[in-house]
N, C-alpha and C positions, 0 to 999 in steps of 0.2 A: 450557516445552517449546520448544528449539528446533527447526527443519526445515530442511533442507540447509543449505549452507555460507553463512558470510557473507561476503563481498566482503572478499578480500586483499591483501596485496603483501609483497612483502619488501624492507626496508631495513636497512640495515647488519647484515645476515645474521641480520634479525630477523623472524618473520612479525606482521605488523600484521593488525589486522581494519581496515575503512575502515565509518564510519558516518556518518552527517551531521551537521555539527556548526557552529553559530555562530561567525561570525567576526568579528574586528573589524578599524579600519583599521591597525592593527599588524600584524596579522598575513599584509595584503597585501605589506605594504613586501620580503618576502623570499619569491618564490616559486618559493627551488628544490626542484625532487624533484617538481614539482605535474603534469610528464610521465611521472610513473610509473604513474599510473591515472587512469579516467576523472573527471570533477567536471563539476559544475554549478553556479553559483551564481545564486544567487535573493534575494529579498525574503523574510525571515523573514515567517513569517503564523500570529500569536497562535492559539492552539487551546484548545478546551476538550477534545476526540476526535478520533480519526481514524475515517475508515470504509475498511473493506474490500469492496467492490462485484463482488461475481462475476456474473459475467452469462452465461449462459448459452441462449443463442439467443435467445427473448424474454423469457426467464424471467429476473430481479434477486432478488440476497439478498446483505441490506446485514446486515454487522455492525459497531458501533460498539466500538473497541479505544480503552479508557481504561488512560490510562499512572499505573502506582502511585508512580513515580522522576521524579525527576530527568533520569537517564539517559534513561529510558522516554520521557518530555513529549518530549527534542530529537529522540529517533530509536528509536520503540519497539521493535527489532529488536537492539538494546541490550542490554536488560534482560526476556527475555521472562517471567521468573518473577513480574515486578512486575503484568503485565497482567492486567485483566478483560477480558470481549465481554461485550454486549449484544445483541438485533438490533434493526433501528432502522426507520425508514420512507425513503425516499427522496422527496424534495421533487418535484412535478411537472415543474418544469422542469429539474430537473438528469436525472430519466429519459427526459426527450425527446432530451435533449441529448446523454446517454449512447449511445441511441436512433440519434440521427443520426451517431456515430460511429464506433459499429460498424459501420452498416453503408455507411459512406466505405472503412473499412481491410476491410471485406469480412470481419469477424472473426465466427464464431458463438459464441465462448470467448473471455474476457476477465477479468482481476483488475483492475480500476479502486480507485485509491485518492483518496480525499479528507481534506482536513482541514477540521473542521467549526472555525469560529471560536465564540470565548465567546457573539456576538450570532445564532449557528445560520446564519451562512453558509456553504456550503459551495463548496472551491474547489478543483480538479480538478488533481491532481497527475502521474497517469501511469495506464497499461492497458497492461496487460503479459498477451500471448499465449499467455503459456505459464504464465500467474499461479498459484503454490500456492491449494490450496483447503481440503485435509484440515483443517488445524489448524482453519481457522474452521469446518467441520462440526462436526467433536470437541466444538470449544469452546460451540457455542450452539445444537447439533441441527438446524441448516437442512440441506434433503434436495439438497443440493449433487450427490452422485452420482449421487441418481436421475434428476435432472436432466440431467444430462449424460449416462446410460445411455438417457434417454428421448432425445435431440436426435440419439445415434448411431445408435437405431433410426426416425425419423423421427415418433416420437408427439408430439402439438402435446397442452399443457396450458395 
């Protein structure tokens, strides 16, 4: 299943999808076209899962997205037919942490993602405002809406 669009461009009157992908130093050597959309480059960081972190005013629901590909392992958004969910616990201090972020950005709604490494670290990729939630309800039953139906009527759980 996928959900909205995935991140485009068009080059040589072709549409590309854009996903994350490994690089090496060859492939720095020639960086034209690299102003055509946005990028980020990082230190790759070995994963066993990722998590999808919805946070919802105080309330957290962590699902862990295990990639079935290839595809999936570099950038599960990839290949979404290859993925499982689980849901997972979240570590005490990455909920603090979480904790004291939100409420720096002044956020009550958030999609936080992590990549948990093979030795269960977990390291803090991005929280996005406007973060999709459905699919992870769908996929592993966490009560994500009512959550969020409870935080706009003011009921604390």
């Amino acid at each position: 299943m996928q959900t909205g669009r995935p991140p485009v461009l068009i080059e040589n009157n072709q549409l590309k999808s854009v996903y994350t992908q490994r690089l090496n130093l060859t492939d720095l050597e020639d960086l034209r076209g690299i102003d055509t959309t946005a990028h980020l480059f990082q230190v790759w960081v070995s994963k066993e899962y990722e998590v999808r972190l919805t946070v919802v005013g105080k309330r957290m629901f962590a699902a862990a997205i295990h990639a079935g590909s290839e595809a999936a392992h570099e950038d599960w958004r990839s290949d979404y037919g290859s993925l499982t969910y689980t849901t997972t616990t979240v570590p005490e201090d990455v909920t603090a942490g979480v904790r004291r972020l939100m409420e720096r950005l002044h956020l009550r709604y958030g999609a936080a993602d992590f990549i948990v490494s093979p030795d269960g670290t977990w390291t803090f990729l991005e929280v996005n405002p406007c973060g999709q939630w459905d699919w992870i309800q769908g996929a592993t039953g966490l009560p994500i809406a009512e959550a969020i139906a409870d935080e706009l009527q003011g009921v604390n759980r």
